[in-house]
C-alpha positions as CSV (number, residue, x, y, z in Angstrom):
1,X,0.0,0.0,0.0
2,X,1.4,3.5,-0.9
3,X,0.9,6.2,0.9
4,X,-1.7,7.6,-0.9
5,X,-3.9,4.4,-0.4
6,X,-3.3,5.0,3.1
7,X,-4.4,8.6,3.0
8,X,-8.1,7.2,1.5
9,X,-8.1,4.4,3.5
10,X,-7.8,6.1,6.4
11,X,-11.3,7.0,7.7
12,X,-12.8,7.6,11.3
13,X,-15.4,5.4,11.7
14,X,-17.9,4.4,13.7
15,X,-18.8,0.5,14.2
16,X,-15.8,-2.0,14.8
17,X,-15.9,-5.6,14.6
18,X,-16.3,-6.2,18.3
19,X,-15.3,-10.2,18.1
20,X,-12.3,-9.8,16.0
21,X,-9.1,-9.1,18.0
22,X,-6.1,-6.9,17.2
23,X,-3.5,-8.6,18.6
24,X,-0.6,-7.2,20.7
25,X,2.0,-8.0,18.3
26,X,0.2,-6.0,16.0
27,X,-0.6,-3.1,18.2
28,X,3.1,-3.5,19.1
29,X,3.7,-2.9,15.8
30,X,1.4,0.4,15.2
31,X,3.2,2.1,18.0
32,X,6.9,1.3,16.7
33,X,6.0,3.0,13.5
34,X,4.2,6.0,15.4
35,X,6.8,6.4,17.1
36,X,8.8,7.8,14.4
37,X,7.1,10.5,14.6
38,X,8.8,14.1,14.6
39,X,8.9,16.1,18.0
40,X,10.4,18.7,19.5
41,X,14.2,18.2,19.7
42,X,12.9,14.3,19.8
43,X,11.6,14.6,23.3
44,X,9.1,12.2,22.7
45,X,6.9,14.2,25.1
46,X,3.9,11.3,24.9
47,X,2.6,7.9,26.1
48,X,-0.4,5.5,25.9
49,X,-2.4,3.6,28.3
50,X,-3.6,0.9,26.4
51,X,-7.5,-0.2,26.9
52,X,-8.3,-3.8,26.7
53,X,-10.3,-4.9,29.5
54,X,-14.3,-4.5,29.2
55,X,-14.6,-3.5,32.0
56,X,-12.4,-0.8,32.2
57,X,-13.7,0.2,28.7
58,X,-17.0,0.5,29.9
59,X,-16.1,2.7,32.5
60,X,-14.0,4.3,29.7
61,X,-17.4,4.5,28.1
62,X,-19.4,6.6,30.6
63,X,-16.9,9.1,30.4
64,X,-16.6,9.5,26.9
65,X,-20.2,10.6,26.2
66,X,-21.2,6.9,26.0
67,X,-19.8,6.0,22.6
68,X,-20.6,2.7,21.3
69,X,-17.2,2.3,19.8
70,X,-15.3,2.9,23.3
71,X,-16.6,-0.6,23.9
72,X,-17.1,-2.1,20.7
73,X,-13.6,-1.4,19.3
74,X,-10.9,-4.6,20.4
75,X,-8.8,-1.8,21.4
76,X,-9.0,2.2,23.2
77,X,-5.9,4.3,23.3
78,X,-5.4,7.0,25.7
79,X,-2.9,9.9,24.5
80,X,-1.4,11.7,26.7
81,X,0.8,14.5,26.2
82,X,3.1,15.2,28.7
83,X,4.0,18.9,29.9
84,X,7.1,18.2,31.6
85,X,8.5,16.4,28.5
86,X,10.9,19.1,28.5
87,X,12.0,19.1,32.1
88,X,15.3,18.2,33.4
89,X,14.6,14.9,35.6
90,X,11.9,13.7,33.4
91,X,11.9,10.2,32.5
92,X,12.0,10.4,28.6
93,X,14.2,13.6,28.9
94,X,16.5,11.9,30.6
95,X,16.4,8.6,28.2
96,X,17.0,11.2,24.9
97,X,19.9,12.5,26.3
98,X,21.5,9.0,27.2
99,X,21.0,7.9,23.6
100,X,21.5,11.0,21.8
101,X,23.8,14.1,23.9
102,X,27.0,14.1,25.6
103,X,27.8,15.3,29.4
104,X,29.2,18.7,27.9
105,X,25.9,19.6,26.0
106,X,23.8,19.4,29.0
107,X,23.6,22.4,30.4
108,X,22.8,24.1,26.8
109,X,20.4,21.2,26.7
110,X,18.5,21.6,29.9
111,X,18.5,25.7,29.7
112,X,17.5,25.6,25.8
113,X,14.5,23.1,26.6
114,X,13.2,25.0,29.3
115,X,13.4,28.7,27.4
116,X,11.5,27.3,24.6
117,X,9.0,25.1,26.3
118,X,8.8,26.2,30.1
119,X,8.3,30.0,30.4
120,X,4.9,29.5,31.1
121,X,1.7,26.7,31.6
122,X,0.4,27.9,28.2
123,X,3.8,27.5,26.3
124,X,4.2,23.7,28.0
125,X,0.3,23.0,26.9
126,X,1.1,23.8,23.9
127,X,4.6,21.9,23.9
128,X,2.2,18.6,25.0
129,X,-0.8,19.2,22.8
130,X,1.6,19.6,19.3
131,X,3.6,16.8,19.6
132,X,1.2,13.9,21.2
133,X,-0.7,15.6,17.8
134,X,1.9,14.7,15.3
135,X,2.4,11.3,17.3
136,X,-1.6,9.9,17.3
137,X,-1.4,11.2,13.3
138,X,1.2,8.9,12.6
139,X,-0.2,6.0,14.3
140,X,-3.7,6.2,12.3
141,X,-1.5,6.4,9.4
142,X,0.4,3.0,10.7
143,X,-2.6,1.2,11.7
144,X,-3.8,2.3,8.5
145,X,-1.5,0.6,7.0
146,X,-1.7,-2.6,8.8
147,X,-5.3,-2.8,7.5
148,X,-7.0,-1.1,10.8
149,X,-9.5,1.7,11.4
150,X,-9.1,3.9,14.2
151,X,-11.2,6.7,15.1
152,X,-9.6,9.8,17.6
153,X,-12.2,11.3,20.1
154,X,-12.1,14.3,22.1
155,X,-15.5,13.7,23.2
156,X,-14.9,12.8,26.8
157,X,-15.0,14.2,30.4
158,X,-11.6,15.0,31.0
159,X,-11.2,15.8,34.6
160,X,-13.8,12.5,35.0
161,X,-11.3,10.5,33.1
162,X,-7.9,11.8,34.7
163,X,-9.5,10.9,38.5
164,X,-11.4,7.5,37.4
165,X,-7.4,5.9,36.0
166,X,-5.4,8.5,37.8
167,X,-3.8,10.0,35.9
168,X,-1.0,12.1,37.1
169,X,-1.2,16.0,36.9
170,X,1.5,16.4,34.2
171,X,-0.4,14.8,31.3
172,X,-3.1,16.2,29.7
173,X,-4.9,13.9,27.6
174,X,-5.6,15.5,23.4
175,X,-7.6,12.2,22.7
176,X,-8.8,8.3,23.0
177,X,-8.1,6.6,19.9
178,X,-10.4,3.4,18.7
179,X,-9.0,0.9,17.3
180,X,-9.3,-2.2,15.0
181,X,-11.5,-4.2,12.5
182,X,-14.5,-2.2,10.6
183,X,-17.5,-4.1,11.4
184,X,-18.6,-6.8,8.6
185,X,-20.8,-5.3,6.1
186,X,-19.8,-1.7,6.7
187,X,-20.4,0.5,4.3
188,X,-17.2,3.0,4.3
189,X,-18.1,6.3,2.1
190,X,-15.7,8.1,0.8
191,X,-13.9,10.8,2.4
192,X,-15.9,14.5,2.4
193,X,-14.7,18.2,1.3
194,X,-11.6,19.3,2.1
195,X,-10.1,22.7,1.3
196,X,-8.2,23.2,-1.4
197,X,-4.8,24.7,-1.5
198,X,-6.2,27.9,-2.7
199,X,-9.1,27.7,0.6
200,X,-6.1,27.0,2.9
201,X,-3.8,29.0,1.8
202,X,-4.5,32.4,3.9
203,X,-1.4,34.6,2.5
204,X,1.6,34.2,0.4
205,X,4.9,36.1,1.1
C-alpha cells in the first residue's frame, strides 16, 4: 500500500468488529512505527495507556459521552501529552539525552529546553498538545497501513477520566483513539470536502 492508499483508507469510523481481536504483536507494531514521529528536539513528550479490559472500557465509556465504539472497538488508546517532557529529571528527557547528547551539552540542553517550552503553563500546553498531535497522526496512518481503522475522540469528560485511571497531573490527555476491524458489512463512504490549496492557503509572502 502506498501512501496515498493510506491517506483514503484512512477513515474515522464508527462501528468495529467487536469479536475480532487486534493482537498485541500487531498493536506493538502500530506504536513502533508511530513512534517515528517528529517532536520537539525528539523529546518524545507522549505515552499511551492501552484499553483492553471491558470492563475498564465500559467505564472508559461513561466518560466519553457513552460511545458505542469505546466498547465495541478490540482496542482504546489514551494519548497523553506530557507537559514536563521538557523538564530536566523527566523520564523520557532523561532517556533522549542518554541515547543522543554528551555530558558537555547538558547544560545548553537543559536551559535551551526550558526557554523554549517552560516560560509559562500555556507554552508547556502547547509543547504537549503539538507533539502527542503529530504522534496519534502517525499512528492512524500505521494502523492504516496494517489494515486497521481507528477513530480519535475528544468527546470525553476530562477531569472525569484523569481521576477515574489517575492520571498524574503532568499529562493532559488530546484524545482516545479506537481501534481495530471495521464491522462486517460496513459501508465506508468516501472521504468528504476538504479545502483546497487555494481555501487553505490564507497569504503568500
Amino acid at each position: 500500500m502506498d501512501f496515498k492508499d493510506i491517506l483514503i483508507r484512512r477513515r474515522a469510523i464508527n462501528f468495529f468488529d467487536p469479536e475480532r481481536n487486534v493482537d498485541d504483536a500487531t498493536l506493538r507494531e502500530v506504536l513502533e512505527e508511530a513512534a517515528k514521529a517528529p517532536s520537539s528536539f525528539n523529546l518524545q513528550p507522549w505515552k499511551v495507556m492501552v484499553f483492553r479490559n471491558k470492563e475498564r472500557k465500559a467505564e472508559l465509556r461513561k466518560l466519553a459521552f457513552d460511545q458505542p465504539k469505546v466498547s465495541e472497538a478490540p482496542v482504546v488508546l489514551m494519548i497523553l501529552g506530557d507537559r514536563d517532557g521538557w523538564r530536566e529529571g523527566n523520564q523520557t528527557f532523561e532517556d533522549f539525552f542518554e541515547h543522543a547528547m554528551t555530558p558537555d551539552k547538558r547544560e545548553w540542553f537543559v536551559n535551551t529546553t526550558k526557554g523554549l517550552y517552560g516560560t509559562n503553563e500555556m507554552v508547556g500546553q502547547a509543547f504537549a498538545n503539538k507533539n502527542a498531535g503529530l504522534f496519534a497522526m502517525s499512528l492512524m496512518y500505521a494502523a492504516s497501513d496494517l489494515g486497521l481503522h481507528t477513530h480519535p475522540m475528544d468527546g470525553f469528560d476530562h477531569d472525569g477520566i484523569r481521576a477515574a485511571f489517575d492520571i498524574p497531573d503532568n499529562y493532559w490527555i488530546p484524545m482516545l483513539i479506537a481501534v481495530g476491524y471495521a464491522k462486517p458489512g460496513l459501508d465506508i463512504h468516501p472521504k468528504g470536502w476538504r479545502q483546497s490549496p487555494d481555501d487553505m492557503i490564507l497569504r503568500t509572502y
